[in-house]
KEVO-719254 format. One record per atom (N, C-alpha, C): chain; atom name; z, x, y. Coordinates in steps of 0.2 Angstrom, whole numbers, padded with zeros to 4 digits. Layout:
REM residues N
pt chain->A; name->CA; up->Z; east->X; north->Y
...
REM end
This chain:
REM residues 77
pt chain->A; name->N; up->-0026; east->0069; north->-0029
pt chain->A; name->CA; up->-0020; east->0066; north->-0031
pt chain->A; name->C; up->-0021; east->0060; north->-0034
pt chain->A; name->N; up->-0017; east->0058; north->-0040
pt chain->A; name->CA; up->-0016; east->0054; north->-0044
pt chain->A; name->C; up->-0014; east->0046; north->-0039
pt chain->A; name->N; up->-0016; east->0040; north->-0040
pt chain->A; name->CA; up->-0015; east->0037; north->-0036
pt chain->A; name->C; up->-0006; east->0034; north->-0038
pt chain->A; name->N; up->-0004; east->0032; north->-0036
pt chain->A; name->CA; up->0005; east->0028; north->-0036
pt chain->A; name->C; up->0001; east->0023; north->-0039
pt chain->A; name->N; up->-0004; east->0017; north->-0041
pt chain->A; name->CA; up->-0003; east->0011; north->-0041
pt chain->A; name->C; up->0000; east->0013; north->-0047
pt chain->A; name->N; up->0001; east->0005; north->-0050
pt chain->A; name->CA; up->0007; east->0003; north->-0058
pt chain->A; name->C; up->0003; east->-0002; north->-0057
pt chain->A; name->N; up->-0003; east->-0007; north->-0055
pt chain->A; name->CA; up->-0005; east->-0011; north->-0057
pt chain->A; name->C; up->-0001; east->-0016; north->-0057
pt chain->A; name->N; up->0003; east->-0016; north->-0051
pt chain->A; name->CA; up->0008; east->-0024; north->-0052
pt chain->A; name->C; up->0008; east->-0028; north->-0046
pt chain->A; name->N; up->0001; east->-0028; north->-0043
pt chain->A; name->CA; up->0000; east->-0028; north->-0038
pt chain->A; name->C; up->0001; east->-0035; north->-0033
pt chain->A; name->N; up->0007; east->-0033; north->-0029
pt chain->A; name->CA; up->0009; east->-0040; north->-0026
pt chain->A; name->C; up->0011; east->-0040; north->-0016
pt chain->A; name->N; up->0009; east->-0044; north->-0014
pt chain->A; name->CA; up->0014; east->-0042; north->-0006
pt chain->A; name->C; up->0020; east->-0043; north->-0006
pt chain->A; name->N; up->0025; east->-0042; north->-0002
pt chain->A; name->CA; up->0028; east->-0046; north->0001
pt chain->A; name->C; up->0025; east->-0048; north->0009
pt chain->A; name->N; up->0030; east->-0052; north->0013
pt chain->A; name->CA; up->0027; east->-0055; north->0018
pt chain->A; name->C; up->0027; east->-0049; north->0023
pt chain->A; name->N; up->0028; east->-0040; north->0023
pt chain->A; name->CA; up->0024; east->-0038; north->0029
pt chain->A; name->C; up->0019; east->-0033; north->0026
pt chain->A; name->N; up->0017; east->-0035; north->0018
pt chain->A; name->CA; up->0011; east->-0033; north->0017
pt chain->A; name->C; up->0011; east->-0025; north->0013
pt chain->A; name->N; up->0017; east->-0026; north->0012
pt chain->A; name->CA; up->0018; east->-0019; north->0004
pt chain->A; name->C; up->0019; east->-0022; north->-0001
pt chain->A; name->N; up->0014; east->-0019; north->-0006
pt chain->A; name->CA; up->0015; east->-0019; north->-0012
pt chain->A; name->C; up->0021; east->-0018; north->-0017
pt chain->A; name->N; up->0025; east->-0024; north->-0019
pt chain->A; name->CA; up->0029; east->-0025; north->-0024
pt chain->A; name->C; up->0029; east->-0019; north->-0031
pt chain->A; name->N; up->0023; east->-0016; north->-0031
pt chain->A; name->CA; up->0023; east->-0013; north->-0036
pt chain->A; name->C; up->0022; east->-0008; north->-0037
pt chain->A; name->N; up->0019; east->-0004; north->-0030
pt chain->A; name->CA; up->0019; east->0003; north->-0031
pt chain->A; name->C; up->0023; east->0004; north->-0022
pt chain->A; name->N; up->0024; east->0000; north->-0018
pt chain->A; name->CA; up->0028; east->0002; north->-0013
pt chain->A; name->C; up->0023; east->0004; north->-0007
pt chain->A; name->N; up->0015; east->0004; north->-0006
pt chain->A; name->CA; up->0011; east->0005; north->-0003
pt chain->A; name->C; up->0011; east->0003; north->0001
pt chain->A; name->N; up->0009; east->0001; north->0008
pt chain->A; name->CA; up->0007; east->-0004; north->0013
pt chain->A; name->C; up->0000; east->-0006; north->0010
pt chain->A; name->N; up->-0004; east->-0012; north->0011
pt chain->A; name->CA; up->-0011; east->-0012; north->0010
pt chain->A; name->C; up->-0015; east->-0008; north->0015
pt chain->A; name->N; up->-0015; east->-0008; north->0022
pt chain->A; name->CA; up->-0018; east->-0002; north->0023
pt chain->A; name->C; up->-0020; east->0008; north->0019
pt chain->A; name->N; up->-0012; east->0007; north->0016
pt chain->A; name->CA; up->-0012; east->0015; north->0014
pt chain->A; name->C; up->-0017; east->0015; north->0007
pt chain->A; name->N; up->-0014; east->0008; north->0003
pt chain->A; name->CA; up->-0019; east->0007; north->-0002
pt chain->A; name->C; up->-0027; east->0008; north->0000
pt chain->A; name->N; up->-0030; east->0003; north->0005
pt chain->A; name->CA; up->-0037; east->0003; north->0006
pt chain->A; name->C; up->-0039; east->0010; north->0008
pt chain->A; name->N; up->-0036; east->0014; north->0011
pt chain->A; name->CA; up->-0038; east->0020; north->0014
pt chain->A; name->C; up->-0036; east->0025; north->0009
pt chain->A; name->N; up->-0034; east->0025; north->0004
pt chain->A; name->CA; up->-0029; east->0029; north->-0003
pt chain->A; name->C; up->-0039; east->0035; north->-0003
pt chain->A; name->N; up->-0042; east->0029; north->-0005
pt chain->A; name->CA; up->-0047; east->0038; north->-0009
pt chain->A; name->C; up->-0052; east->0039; north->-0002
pt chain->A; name->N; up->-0051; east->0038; north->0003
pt chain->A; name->CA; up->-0052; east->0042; north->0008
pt chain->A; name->C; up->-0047; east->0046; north->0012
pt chain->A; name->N; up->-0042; east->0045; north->0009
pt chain->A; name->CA; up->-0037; east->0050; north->0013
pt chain->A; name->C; up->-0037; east->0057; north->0012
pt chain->A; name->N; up->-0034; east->0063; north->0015
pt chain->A; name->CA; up->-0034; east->0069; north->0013
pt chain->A; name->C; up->-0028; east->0071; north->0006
pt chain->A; name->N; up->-0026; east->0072; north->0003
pt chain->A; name->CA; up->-0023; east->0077; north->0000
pt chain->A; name->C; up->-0013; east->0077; north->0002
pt chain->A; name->N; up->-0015; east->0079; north->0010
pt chain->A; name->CA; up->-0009; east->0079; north->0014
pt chain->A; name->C; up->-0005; east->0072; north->0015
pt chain->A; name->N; up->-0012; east->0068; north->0016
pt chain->A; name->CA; up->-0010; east->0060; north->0020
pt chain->A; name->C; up->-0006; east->0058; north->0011
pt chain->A; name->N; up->-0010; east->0059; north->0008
pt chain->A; name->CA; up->-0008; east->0056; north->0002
pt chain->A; name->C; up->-0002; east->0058; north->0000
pt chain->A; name->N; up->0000; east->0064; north->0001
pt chain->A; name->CA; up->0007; east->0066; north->-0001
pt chain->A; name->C; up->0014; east->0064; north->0004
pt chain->A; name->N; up->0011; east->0063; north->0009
pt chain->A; name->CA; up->0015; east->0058; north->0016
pt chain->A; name->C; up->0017; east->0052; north->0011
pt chain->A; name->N; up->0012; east->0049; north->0010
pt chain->A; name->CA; up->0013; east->0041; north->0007
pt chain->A; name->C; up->0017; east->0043; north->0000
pt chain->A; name->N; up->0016; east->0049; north->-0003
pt chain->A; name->CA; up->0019; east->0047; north->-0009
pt chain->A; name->C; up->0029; east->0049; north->-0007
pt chain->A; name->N; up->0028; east->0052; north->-0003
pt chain->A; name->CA; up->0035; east->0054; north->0000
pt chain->A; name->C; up->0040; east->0049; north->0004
pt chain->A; name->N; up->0035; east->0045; north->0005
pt chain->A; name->CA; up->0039; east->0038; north->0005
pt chain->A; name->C; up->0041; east->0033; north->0001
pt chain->A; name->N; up->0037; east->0032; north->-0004
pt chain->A; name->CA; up->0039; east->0028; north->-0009
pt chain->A; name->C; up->0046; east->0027; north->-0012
pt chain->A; name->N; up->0049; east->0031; north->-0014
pt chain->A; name->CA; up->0055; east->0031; north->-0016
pt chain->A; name->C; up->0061; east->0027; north->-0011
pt chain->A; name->N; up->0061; east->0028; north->-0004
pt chain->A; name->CA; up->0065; east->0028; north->0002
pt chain->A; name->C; up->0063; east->0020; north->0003
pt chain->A; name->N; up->0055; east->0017; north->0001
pt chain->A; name->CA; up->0054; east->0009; north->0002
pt chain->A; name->C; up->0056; east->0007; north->-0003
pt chain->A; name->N; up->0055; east->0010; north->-0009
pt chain->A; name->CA; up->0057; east->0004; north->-0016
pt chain->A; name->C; up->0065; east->0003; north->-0015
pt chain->A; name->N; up->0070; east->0008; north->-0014
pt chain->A; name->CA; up->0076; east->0008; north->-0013
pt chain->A; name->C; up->0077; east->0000; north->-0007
pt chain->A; name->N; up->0074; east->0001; north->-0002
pt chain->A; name->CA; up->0074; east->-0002; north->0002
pt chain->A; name->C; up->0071; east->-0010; north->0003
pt chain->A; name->N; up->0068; east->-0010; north->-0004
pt chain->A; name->CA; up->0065; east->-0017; north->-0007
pt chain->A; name->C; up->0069; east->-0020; north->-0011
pt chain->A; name->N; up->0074; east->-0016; north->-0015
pt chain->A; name->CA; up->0077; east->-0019; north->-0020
pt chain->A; name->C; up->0078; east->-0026; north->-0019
pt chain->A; name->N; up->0075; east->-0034; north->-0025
pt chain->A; name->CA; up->0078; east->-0038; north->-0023
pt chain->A; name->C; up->0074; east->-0041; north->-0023
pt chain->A; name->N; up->0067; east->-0039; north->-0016
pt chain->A; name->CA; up->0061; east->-0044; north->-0013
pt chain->A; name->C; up->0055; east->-0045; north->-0021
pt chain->A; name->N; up->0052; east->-0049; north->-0020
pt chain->A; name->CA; up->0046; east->-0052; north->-0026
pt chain->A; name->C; up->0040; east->-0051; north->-0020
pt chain->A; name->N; up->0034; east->-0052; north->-0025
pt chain->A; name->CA; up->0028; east->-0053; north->-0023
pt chain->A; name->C; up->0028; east->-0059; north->-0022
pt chain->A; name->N; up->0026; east->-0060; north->-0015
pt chain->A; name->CA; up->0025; east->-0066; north->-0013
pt chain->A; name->C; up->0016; east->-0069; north->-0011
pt chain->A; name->N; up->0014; east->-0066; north->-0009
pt chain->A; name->CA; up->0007; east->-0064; north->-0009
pt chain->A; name->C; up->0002; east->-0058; north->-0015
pt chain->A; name->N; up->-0003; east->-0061; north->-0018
pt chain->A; name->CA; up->-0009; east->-0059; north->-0022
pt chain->A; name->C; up->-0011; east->-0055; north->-0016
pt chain->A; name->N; up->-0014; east->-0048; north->-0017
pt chain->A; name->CA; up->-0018; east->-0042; north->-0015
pt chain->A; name->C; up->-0024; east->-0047; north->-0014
pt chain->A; name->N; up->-0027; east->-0049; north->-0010
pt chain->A; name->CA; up->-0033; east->-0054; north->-0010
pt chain->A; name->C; up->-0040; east->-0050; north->-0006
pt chain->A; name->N; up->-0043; east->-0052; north->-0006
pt chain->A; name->CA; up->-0051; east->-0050; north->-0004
pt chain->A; name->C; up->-0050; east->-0051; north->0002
pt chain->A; name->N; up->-0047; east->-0055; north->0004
pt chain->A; name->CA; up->-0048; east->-0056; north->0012
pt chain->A; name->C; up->-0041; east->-0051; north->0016
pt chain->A; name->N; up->-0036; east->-0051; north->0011
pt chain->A; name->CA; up->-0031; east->-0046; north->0014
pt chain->A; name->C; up->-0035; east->-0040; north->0015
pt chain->A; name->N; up->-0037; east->-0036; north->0010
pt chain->A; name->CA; up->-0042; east->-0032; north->0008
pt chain->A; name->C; up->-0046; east->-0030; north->0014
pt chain->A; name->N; up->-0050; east->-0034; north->0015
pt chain->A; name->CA; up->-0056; east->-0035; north->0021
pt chain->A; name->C; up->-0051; east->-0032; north->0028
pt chain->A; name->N; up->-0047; east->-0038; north->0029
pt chain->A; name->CA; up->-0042; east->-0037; north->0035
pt chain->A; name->C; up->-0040; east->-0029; north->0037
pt chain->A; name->N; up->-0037; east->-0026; north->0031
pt chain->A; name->CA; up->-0036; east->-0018; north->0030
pt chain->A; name->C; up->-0041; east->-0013; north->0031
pt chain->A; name->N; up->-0047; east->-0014; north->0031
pt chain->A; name->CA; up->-0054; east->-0010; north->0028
pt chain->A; name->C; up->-0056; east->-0011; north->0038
pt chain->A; name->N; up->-0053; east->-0019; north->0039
pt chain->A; name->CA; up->-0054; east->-0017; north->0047
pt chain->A; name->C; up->-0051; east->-0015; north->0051
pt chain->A; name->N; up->-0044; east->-0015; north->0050
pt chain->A; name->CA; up->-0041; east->-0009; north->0056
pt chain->A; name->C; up->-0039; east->-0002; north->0054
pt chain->A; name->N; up->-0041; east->-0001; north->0048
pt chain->A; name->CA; up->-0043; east->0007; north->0046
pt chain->A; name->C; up->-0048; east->0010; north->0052
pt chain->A; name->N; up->-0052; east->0004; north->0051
pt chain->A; name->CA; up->-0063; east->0008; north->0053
pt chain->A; name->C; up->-0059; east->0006; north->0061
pt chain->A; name->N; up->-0055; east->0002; north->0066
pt chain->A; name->CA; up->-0056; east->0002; north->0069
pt chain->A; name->C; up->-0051; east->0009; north->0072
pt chain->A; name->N; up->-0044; east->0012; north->0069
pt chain->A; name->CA; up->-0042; east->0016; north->0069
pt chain->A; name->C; up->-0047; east->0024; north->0072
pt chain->A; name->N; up->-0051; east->0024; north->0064
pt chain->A; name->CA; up->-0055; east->0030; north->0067
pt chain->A; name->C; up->-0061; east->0031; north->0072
REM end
């Protein structure tokens, strides 16, 4: 499956992306996910953006957010 980003990539302060409505986790886990998971995530999207109307990027996608995600994924499986 084609990814959701739009390359507008921003947080707000509980760590979804402004631009495509992701969590940073579902981002950092997007190309190891299944097919199904992926389709879950894309089925919410709509239901967040509506639910975002308003908020701004308040935090840069950073390396250290990034890192932070990568470890409670791997701690997850």
């Amino acid at each position: 499956m084609i990814s959701p980003c739009v390359a507008r990539c921003g947080l707000n302060d509980d760590d979804y992306c402004m631009g495509c409505f992701r969590h940073i986790d579902e981002i950092v886990a997007w190309r190891t996910s299944t097919e199904a998971e992926q389709q879950a995530i894309v089925d919410k999207l709509a239901s967040r953006k509506a639910d975002f109307v308003g908020e701004e990027n308040q935090h840069t996608l950073s390396r250290a957010k990034w890192l932070e995600a990568e470890a409670r994924i791997s701690e997850k499986a």
